[in-house]
Structures are given as structure tokens and as C-alpha cells.
C-alpha positions as a LaTeX table, in Angstrom:
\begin{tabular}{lrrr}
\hline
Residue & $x$ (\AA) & $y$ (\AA) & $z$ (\AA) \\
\hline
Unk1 & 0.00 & 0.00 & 0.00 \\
Unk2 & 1.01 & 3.47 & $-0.37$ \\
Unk3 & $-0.39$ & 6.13 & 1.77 \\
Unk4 & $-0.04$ & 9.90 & 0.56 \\
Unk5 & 0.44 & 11.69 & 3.95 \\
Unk6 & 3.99 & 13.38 & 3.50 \\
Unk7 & 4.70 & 16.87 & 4.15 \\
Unk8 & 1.97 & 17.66 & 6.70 \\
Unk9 & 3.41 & 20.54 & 7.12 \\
Unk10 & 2.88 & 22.90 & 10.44 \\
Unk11 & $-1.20$ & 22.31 & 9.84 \\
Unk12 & $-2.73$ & 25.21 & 11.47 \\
Unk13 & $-6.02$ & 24.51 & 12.84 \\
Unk14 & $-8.53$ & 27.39 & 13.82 \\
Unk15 & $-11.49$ & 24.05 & 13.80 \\
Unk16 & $-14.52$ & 24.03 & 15.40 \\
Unk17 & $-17.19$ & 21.04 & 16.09 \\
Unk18 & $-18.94$ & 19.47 & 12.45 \\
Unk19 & $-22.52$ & 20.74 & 12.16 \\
Unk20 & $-25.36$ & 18.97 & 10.07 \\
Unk21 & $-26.67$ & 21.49 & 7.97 \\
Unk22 & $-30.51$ & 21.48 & 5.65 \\
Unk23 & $-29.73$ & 22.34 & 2.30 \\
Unk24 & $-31.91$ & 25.06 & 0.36 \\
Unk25 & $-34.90$ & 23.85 & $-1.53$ \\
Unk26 & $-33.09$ & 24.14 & $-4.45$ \\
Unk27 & $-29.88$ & 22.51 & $-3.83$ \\
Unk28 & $-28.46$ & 19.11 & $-2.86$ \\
Unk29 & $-29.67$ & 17.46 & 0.44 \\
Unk30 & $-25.87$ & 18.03 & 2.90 \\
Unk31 & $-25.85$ & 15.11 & 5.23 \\
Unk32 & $-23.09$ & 16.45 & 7.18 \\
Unk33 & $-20.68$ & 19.61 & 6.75 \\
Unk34 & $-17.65$ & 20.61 & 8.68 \\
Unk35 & $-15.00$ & 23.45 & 8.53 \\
Unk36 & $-12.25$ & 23.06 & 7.09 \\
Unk37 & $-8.90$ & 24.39 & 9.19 \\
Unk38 & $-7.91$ & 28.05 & 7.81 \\
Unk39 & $-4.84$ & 26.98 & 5.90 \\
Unk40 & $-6.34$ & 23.81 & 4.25 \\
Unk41 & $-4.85$ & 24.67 & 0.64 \\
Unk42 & $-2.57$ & 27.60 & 1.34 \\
Unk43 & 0.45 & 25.39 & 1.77 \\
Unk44 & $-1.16$ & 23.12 & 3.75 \\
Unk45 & $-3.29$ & 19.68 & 4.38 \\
Unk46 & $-7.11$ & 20.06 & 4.52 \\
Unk47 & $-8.15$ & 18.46 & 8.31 \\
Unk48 & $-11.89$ & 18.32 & 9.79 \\
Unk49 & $-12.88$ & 17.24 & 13.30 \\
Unk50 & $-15.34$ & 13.94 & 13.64 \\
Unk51 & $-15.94$ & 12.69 & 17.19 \\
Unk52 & $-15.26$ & 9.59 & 19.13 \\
Unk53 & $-18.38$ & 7.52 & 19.87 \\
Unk54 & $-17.77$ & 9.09 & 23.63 \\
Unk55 & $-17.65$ & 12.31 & 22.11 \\
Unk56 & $-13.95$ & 13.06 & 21.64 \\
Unk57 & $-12.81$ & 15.28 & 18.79 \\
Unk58 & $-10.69$ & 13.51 & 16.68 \\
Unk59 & $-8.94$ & 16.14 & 14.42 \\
Unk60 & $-7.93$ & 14.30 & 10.98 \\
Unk61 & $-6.36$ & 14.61 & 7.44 \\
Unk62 & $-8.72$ & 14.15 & 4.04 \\
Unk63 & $-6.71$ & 12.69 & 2.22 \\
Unk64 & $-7.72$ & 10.64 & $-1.15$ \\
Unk65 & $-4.31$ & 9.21 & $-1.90$ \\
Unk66 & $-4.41$ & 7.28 & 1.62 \\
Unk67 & $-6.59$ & 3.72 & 0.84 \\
Unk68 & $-6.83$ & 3.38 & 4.75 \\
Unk69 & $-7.42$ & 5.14 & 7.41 \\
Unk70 & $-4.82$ & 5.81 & 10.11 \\
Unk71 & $-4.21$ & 7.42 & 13.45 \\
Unk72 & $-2.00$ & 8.46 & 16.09 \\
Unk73 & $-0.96$ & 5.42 & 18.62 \\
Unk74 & $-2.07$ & 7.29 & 21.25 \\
Unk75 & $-5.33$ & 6.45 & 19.98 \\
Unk76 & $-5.03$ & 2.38 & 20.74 \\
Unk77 & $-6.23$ & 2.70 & 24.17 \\
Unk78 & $-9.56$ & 3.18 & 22.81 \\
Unk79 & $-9.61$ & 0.91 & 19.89 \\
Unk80 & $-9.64$ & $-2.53$ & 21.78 \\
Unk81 & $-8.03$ & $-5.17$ & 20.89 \\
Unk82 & $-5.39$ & $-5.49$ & 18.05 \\
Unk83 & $-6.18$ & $-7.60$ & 15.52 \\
Unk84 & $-3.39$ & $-8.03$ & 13.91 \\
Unk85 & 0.23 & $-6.30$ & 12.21 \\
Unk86 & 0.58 & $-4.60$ & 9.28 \\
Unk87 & 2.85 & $-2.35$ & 6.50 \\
Unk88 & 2.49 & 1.06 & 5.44 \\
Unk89 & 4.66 & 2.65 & 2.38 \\
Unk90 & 5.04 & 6.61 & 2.71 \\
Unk91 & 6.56 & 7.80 & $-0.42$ \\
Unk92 & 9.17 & 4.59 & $-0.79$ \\
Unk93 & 9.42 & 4.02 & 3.24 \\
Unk94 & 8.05 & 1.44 & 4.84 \\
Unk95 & 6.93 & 1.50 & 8.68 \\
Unk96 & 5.35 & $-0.87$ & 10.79 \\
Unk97 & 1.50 & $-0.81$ & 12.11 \\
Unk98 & $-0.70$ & $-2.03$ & 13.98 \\
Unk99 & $-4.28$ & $-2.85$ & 12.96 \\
Unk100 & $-7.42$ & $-3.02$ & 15.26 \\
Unk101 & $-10.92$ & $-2.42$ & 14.95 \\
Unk102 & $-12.35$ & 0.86 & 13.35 \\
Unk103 & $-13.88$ & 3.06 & 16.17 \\
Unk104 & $-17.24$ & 4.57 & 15.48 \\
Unk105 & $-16.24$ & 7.74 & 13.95 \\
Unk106 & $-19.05$ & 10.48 & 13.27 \\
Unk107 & $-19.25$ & 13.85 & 11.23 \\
Unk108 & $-21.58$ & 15.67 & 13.36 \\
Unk109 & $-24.96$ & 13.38 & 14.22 \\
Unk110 & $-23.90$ & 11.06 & 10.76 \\
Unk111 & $-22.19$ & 7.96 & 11.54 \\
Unk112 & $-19.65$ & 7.39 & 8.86 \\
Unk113 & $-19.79$ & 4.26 & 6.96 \\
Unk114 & $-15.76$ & 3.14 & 7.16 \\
Unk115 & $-13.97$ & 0.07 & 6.36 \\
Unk116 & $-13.54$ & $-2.60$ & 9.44 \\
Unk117 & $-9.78$ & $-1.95$ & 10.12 \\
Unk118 & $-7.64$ & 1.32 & 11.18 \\
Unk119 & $-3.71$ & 1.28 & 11.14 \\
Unk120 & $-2.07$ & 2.75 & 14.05 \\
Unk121 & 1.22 & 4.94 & 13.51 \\
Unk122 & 3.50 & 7.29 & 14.99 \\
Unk123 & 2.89 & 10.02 & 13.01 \\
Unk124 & 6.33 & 11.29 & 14.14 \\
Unk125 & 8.28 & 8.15 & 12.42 \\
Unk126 & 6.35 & 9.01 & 9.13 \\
Unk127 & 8.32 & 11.86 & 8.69 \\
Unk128 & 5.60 & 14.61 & 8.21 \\
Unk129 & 5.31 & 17.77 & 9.94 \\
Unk130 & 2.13 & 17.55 & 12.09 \\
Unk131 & 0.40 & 19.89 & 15.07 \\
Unk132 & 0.19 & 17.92 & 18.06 \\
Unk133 & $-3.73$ & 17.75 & 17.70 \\
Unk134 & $-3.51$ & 16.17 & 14.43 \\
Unk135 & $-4.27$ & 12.56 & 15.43 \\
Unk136 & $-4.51$ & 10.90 & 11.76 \\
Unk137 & $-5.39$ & 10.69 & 8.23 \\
Unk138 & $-9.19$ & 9.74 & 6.80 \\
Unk139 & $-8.89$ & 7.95 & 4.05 \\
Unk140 & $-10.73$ & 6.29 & 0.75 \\
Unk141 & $-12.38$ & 3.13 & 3.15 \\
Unk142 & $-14.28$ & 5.87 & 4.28 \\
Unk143 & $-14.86$ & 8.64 & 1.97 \\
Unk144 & $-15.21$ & 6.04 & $-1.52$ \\
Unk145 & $-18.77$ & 5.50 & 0.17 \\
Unk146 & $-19.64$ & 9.77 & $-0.41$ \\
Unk147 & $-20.39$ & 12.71 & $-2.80$ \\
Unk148 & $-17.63$ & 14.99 & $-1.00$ \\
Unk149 & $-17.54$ & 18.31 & $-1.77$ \\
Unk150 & $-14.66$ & 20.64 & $-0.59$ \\
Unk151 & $-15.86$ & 24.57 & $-0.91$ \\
Unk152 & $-12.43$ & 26.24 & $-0.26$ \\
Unk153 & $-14.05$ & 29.91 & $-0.63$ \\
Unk154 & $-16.47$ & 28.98 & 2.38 \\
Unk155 & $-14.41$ & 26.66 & 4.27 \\
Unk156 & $-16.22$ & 23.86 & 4.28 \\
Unk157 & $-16.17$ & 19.97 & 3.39 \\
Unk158 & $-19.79$ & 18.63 & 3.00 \\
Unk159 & $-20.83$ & 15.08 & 2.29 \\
Unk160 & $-23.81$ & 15.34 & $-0.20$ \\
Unk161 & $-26.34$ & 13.13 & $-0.94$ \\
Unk162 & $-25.29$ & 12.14 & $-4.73$ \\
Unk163 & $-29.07$ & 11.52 & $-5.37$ \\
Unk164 & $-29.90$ & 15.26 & $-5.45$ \\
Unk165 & $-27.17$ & 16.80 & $-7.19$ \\
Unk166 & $-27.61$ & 19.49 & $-9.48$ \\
Unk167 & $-24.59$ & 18.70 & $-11.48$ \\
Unk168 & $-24.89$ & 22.01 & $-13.99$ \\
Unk169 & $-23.78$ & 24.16 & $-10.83$ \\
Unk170 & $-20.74$ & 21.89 & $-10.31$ \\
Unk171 & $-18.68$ & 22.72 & $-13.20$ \\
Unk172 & $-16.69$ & 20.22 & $-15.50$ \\
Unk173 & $-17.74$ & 15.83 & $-15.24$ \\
Unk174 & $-15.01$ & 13.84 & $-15.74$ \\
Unk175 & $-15.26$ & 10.09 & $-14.88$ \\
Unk176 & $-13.67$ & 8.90 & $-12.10$ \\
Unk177 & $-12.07$ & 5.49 & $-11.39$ \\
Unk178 & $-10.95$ & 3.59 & $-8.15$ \\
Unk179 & $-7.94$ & 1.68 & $-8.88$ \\
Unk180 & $-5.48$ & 0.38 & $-5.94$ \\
Unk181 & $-2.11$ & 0.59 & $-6.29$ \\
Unk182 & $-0.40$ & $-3.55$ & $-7.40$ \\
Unk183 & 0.75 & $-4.10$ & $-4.04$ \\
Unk184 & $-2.53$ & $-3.08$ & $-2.56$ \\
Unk185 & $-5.05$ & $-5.78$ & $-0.25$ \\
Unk186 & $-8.60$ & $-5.64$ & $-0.01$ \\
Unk187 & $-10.61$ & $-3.18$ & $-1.89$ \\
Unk188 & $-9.32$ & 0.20 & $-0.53$ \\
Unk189 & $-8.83$ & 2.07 & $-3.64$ \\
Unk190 & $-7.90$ & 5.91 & $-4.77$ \\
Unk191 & $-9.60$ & 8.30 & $-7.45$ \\
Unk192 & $-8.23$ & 9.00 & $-10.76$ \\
Unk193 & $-9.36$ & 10.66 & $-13.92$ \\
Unk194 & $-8.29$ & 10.23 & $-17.65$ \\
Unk195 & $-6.97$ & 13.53 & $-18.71$ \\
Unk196 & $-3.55$ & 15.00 & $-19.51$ \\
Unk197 & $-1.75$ & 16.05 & $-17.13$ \\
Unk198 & $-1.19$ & 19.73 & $-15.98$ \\
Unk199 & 1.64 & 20.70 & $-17.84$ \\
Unk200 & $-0.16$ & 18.63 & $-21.18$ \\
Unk201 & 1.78 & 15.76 & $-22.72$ \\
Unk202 & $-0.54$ & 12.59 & $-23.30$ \\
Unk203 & $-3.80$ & 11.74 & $-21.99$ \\
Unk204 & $-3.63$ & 9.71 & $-19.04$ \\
Unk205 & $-4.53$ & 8.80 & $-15.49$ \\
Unk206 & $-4.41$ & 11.50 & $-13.15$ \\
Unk207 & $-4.86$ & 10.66 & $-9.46$ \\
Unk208 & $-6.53$ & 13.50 & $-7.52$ \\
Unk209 & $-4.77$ & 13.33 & $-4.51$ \\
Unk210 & $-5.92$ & 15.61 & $-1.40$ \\
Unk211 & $-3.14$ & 14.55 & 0.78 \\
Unk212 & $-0.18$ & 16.05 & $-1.99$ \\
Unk213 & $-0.08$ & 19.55 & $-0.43$ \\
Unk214 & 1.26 & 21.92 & $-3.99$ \\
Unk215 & $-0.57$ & 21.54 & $-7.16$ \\
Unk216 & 0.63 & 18.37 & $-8.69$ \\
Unk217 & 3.14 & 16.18 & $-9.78$ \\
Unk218 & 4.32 & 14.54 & $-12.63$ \\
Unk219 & 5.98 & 11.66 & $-13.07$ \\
Unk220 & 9.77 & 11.01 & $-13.37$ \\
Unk221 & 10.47 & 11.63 & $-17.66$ \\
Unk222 & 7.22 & 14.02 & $-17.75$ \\
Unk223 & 9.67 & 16.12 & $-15.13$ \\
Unk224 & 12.55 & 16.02 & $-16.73$ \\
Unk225 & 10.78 & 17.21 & $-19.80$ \\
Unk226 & 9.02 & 19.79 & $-18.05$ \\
Unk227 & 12.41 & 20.85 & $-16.78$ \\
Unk228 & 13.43 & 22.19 & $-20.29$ \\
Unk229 & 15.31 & 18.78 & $-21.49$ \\
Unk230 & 13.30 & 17.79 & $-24.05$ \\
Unk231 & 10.65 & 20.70 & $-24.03$ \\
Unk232 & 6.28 & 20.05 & $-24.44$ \\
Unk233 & 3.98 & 21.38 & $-26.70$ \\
Unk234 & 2.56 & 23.33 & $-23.49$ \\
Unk235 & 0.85 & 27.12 & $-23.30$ \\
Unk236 & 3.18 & 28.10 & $-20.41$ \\
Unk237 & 5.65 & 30.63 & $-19.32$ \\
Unk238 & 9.30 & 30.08 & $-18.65$ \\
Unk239 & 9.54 & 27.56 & $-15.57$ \\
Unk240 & 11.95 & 27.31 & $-12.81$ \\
Unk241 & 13.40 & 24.66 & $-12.24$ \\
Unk242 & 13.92 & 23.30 & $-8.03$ \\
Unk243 & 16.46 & 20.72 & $-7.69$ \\
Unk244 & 14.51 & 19.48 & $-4.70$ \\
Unk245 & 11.46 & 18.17 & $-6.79$ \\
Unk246 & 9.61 & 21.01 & $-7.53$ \\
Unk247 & 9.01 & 22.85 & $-11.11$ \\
Unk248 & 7.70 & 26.81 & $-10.76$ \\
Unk249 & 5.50 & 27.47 & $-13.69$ \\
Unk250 & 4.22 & 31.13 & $-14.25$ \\
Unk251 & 0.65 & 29.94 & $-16.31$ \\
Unk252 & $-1.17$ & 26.86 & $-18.11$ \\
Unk253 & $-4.09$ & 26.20 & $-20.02$ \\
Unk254 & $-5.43$ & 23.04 & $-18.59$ \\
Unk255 & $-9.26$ & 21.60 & $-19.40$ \\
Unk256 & $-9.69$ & 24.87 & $-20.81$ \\
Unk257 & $-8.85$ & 27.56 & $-17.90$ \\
Unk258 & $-5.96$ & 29.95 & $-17.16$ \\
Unk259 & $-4.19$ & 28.84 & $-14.17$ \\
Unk260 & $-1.24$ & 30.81 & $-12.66$ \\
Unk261 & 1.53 & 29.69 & $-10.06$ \\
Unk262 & 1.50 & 26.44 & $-10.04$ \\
Unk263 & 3.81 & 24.80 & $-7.96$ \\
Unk264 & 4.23 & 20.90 & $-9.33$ \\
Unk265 & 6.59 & 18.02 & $-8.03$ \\
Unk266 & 8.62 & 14.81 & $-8.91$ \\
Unk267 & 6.09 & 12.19 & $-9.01$ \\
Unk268 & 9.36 & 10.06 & $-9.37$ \\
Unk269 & 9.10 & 6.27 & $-11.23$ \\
Unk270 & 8.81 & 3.64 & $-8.50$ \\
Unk271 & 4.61 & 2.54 & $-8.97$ \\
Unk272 & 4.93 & $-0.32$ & $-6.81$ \\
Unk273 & 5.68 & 2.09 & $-3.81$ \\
Unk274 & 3.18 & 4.73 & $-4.50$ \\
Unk275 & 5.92 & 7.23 & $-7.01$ \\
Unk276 & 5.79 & 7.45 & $-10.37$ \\
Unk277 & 2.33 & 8.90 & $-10.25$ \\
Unk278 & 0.92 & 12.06 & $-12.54$ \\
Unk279 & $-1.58$ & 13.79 & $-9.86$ \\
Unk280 & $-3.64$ & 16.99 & $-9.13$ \\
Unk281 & $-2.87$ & 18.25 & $-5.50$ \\
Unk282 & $-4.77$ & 20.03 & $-3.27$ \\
Unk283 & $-3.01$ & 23.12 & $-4.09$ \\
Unk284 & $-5.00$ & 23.11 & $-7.35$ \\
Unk285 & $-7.73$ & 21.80 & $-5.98$ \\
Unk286 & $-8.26$ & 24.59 & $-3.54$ \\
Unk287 & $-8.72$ & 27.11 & $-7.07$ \\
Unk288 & $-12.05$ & 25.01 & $-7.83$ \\
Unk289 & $-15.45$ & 24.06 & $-5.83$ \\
Unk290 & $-14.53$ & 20.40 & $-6.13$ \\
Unk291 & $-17.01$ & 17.28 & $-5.86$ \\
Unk292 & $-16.17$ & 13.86 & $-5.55$ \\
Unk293 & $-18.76$ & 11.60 & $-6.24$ \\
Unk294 & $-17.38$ & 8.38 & $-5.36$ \\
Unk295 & $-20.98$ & 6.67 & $-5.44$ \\
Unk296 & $-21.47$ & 7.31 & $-9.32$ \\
Unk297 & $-17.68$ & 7.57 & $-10.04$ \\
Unk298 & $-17.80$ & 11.03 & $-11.40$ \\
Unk299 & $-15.75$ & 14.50 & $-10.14$ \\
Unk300 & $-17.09$ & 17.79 & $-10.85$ \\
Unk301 & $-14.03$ & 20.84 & $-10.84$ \\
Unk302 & $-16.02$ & 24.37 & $-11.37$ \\
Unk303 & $-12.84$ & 26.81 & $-11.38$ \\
Unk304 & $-13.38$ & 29.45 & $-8.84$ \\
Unk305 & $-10.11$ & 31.57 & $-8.94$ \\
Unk306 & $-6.98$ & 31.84 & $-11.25$ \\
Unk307 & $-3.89$ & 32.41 & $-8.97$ \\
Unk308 & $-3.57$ & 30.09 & $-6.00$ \\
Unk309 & $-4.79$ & 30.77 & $-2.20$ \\
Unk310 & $-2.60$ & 33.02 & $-0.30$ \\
Unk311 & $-0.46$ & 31.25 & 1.67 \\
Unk312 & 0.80 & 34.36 & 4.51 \\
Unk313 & 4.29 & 32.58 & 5.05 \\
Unk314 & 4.63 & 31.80 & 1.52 \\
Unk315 & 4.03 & 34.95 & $-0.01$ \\
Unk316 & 5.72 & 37.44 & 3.44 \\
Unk317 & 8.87 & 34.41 & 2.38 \\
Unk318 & 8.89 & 35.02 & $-1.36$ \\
Unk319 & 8.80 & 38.89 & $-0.80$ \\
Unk320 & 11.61 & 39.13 & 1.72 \\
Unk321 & 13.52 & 36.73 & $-0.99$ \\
Unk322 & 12.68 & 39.19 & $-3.67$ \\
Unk323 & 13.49 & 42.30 & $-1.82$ \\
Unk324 & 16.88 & 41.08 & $-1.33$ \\
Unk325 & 17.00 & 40.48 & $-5.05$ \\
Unk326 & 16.09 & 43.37 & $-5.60$ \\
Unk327 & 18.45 & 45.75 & $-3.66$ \\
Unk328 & 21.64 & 43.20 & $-4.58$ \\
Unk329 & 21.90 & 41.50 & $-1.27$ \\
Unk330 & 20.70 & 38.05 & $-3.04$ \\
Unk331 & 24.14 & 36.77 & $-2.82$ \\
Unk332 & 24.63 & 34.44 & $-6.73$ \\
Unk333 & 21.46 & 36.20 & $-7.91$ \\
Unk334 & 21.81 & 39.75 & $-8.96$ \\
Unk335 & 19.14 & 42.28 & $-9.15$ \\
Unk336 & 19.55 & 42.33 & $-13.27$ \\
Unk337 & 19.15 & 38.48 & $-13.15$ \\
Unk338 & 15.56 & 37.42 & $-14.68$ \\
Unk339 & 12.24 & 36.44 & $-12.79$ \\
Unk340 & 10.49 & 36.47 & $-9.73$ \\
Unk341 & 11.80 & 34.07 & $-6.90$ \\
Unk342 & 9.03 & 31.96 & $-5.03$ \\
Unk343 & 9.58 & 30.39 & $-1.83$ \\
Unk344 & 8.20 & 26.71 & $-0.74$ \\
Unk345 & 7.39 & 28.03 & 2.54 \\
Unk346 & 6.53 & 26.60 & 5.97 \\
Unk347 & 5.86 & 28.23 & 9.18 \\
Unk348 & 9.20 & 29.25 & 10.39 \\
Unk349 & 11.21 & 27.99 & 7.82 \\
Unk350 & 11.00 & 28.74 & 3.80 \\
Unk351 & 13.58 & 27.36 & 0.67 \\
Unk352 & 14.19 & 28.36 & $-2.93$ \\
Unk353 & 16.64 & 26.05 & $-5.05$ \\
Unk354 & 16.48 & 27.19 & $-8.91$ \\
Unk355 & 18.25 & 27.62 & $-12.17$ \\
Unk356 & 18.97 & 30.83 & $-13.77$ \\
Unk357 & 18.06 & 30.64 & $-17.86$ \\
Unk358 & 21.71 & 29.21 & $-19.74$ \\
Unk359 & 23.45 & 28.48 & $-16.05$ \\
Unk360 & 23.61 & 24.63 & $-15.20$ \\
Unk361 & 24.45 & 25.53 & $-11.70$ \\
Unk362 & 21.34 & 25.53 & $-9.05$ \\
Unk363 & 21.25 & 28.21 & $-6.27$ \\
Unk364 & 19.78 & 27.71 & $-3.02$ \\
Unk365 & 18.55 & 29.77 & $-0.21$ \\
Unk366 & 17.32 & 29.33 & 2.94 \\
Unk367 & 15.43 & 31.48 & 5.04 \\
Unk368 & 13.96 & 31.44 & 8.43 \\
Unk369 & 12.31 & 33.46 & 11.50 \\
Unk370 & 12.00 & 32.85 & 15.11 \\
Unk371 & 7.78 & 33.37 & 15.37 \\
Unk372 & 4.37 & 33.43 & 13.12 \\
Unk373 & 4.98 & 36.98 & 13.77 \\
Unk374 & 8.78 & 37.66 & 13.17 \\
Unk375 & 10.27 & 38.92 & 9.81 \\
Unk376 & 12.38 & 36.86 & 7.91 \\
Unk377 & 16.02 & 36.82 & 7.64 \\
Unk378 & 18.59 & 34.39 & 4.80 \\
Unk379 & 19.78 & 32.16 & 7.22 \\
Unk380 & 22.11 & 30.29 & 4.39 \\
Unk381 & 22.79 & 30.50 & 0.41 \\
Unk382 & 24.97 & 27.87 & $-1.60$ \\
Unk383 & 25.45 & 26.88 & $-5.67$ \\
Unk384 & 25.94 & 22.94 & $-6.25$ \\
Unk385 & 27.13 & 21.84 & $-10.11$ \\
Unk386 & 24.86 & 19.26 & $-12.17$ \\
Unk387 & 25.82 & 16.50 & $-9.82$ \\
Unk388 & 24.74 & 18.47 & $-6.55$ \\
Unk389 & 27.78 & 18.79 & $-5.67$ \\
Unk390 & 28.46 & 22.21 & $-3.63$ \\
Unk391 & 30.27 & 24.25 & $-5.82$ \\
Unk392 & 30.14 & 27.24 & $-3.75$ \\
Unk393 & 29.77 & 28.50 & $-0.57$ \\
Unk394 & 28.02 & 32.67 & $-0.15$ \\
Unk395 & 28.49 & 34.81 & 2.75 \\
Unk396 & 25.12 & 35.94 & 3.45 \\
Unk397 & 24.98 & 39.83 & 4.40 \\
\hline
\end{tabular}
């Protein structure tokens, strides 16, 4: 199995208790709604609170590239008795789990339906970057039995009842299928759709992956070829290129809408450990009112924005980055140089690593601050050759 919960990064929560809501006469019945936290596609994971049968919140990750559902160990006092041992891949690593019974887990007065097992985990030893109060990851043995619907401009994530959907207010249908990865067991499976990918190329199968926190990936010779080695017929604007799997691209065309700042990753070429995969992250997600309906096998994406959601440590990053540029304190990067610098940004900590047009050489910079509320200051800056080797060393001012 491969479970997509990597780079939870610093998840800011701001959640309060899932409601049931009554939808208008005119709209789709809601069985259940909850908010989502503040940050959920502004650099970060999308979480909601359920509740414990006993009535303790249990804050977790949506994620549709996870086929199970998981949570914290510090959970298995309440789960009873385990049932057995099991594997879980993150991203190529394997860690060892344990499996008991599924609790009863509820979205405001709905019980969900979920599968009959749930993997315990140290989050910790899965290397992601979690709040304390994260206690897990939701995953497709529970939602593949919804019509889940994340509204990013209200904040919400509302399970639907798929009978009474007015599809012509949910934007573009494109079929969804459920496949598992080969290594998978039982019938836990994730969504994908048949469609090229974001930076073009062929037609294939996408998966739309909640838990992949930028706004794709491609996959390991769709990268390189993004990267400016072999070029694609694409409608885009010079890209920067980030040594550390990540491709800055200034604007696509993709299904027929302008898209701008995309941020997309090494899917890498391993399948049989969960890589090699062409995806849509929430990043890009969180530009569209987006609607899985896993009961008919169909997702809905009704564009809602062009430029991505502000991320505040992303963009306060990226413009302390850029100031520097711009007064020739960038050290390797002159003012006179071309393009705007973006930062891949966390809460206290924030990275560039790109190529200048014609220069083989990669420069990286890192940046950090002490607080949320502290400015930020270039803690490091370095050049490594096409080998990633360090080929220099800057002083920073």
C-alpha cells in the first residue's frame, strides 16, 4: 500500500465542532458539513474534526491518496483489541503498524460508513510535519462510500447526498475510477481521472490526490521534460526549475482555464511504492469548488479563482527573498538576473533552489524566522554543479 500523507506541514487549525446542515430547496440534500482548518490549501493539508463515539474530537487529514485510514498510537487505548500487524509505504518508506478495529467515527450526528480496520502509527516516524492535535489521516475506506464536496471559498467539506445533485452548478464531469495501487489488499482504492496532465503531454490517469499539499506532480520523464530537457507542446511561461522536486510554472491552459503559479513536483518512477504517479494536488484543488462523487464515479471541478490561495508565510517568504534580489543582497542572484523568486514556505522555515536561464548551476537559499509573527532573515545560500555537488559557498549579508 502506499499512503499519501507526507509533508503535513505545520497544519494550522482554527477548527470548530462538524454541524449537520438542511440544504436550500433548491440545492443538494448536505448530510453532514464541517469546517475546514484556515490553511487547508494555502500550503497546507485540509483536516476536519469527527468525534469519538464518547464524544472526543478527533482532528484528521482528508486525504484521497491514503486507501486506509490511520491514526496516532495514542489512539489504541480506545480501539480494543489489536487484531493483527501490518505495513504502510510513505513515499518509498516502509513503517510498521498495527491494525485493530475501526472506532465509530461520526461527522456531526452522521455515523460514517468506514472500512472494518484502522492502522495505528507514529505520526512522528512518518516523517511529516504535524500539530500535536492532528491525530490521523481519513482515508478512501471511508470517503469512496460519499459525494464529498470541498468549498475552499467557504471553508467547508460537506458530504452530499449524490441523489440530489444538481450537477450544472458543479462545473466540468469527468469520470472517475478507483484503482489500488499492485501491491494493494482488499478493496481500498484511490480516485483518478483520464486527462492530460497539468503541464499537457498525453492523456492519461491523473490521481486526484488531497493529501499532496502543492498543485501536482508529474511523473519522473514528464519532469525532466518539463524541466526544459526535451521541451512540451505546453501554453506556459518560462519555468523554474527546483532541484529538490519542484518545477515553478508562471501559467497553463489546462481543461480549458488559465491557471497561474503552479507549484508541481517529482512524481518520481517507483509505482509499486506509491511514485511514479501524474496527480492533481490540493493546491489546485483549492482554485475550484470540487465534488467527488465516489458513489457514481464522477468529479465535478467548477474553477473558482486563477492564482492560487494566499499562503501568509509563503508569499511574506517570497517577498523578503525578492526584496533582497532586488536591492543586490541576493548573494549568486543579482538584481539584473531574470524572474520572480518563489519560496516553498513553511511556518518558520522557507527554501528556494532554482536555475537561472543558460546556467547549469542551481542556487539555493534558505530562510527562516524565530515566530508566526517575526520577519524573515537568509539564514544560508549555496550553488551545487549538475551533480549536486556544492560548488560554492556565499556569505550571506
Amino acid at each position: 500500500m502506499r499512503f499519501a500523507a507526507a509533508a503535513l506541514r505545520s497544519l494550522i487549525l482554527g477548527l470548530c465542532a462538524a454541524t449537520v446542515a438542511r440544504a436550500p430547496a433548491a440545492g443538494p440534500a448536505v448530510l453532514a458539513e464541517a469546517p475546514m482548518n484556515r490553511d487547508a490549501g494555502r500550503g497546507n493539508l485540509l483536516i476536519v474534526t469527527l468525534r469519538l463515539e464518547d464524544g472526543e474530537p478527533l482532528s484528521l487529514v482528508v486525504d484521497t491518496g491514503s486507501e486506509a485510514t490511520i491514526v496516532d498510537k495514542s489512539l489504541e487505548r480506545k480501539l480494543g483489541k489489536r487484531v493483527g500487524t501490518g505495513k504502510l509505504w510513505n513515499f518509498g518508506v516502509k513503517h510498521k503498524c498495527g491494525v485493530y478495529p475501526t472506532p465509530k467515527l461520526y461527522l456531526g450526528d452522521l455515523r460514517l460508513r468506514t472500512g472494518d480496520n484502522v492502522f495505528s502509527i507514529e505520526l512522528k516516524r512518518m516523517a511529516v510535519h504535524t500539530d500535536p492535535a492532528v491525530r490521523g489521516i481519513l482515508g478512501m475506506d471511508c470517503l469512496r462510500y460519499y459525494c464529498v464536496q470541498l468549498d475552499f471559498e467557504a471553508g467547508k467539506l460537506r458530504l452530499l447526498d449524490s441523489s440530489q445533485l444538481a450537477a450544472e452548478n458543479l462545473g466540468r464531469a469527468l469520470p472517475m475510477t478507483l484503482m489500488g495501487l499492485g501491491n494493494s489488499h482488499g478493496e481500498c482504492m484511490r480516485p483518478f481521472v483520464y486527462s492530460c496532465g497539468l503541464l499537457g503531454g498525453g492523456i492519461t490517469n491523473l490521481l486526484v490526490d488531497t493529501g499532496y499539499r502543492v498543485d501536482g506532480a508529474l511523473e519522473g520523464g514528464l519532469y525532466r521534460r518539463g524541466m526544459g530537457a526535451e521541451g512540451l507542446p505546453l501554453v506556459v511561461e518560462p519555468i523554474r526549475s527546483l532541484e529538490l522536486g519542484r518545477l515553478w510554472v508562471e501559467q497553463i491552459t489546462w481543461n480549458g482555464a488559465t491557471y497561474r503559479e503552479l507549484l508541481i513536483g517529482n512524481g518520481g518512477t517507483d509505482f509499486s511504492t506509491g511514485n511514479g504517479q501524474n496527480l492533481l494536488g490540493l493546491r489546485f484543488l483549492a482554485r475550484h469548488l470540487a465534488t467527488f462523487d465516489f458513489p457514481t464515479r464522477t468529479f465535478y471541478l467548477r474553477p473558482t479563482r486563477a492564482d492560487p490561495l494566499a499562503s501568509a508565510y509563503q508569499e511574506t517568504a517570497t517577498e523578503c527573498l525578492n526584496r533582497l534580489k532586488a536591492a543586490g543582497r541576493l548573494p549568486g542572484w543579482a538584481d539584473r538576473d531574470p524572474g520572480r523568486l518563489y519560496c516553498d514556505a513553511d511556518v518558520d522555515f522557507a527554501v528556494f533552489d532554482g536555475r537561472k536561464p543558460g546556467d547549469a548551476s542551481t542556487y539555493h537559499y534558505l530562510l527562516r524566522r524565530a515566530a508566526r509573527d517575526q520577519p524573515w532573515t537568509l539564514q544560508s545560500a549555496w550553488r551545487t554543479d549538475q551533480t549536486g555537488r556544492i560548488s560554492q559557498k556565499y556569505r550571506v549579508p
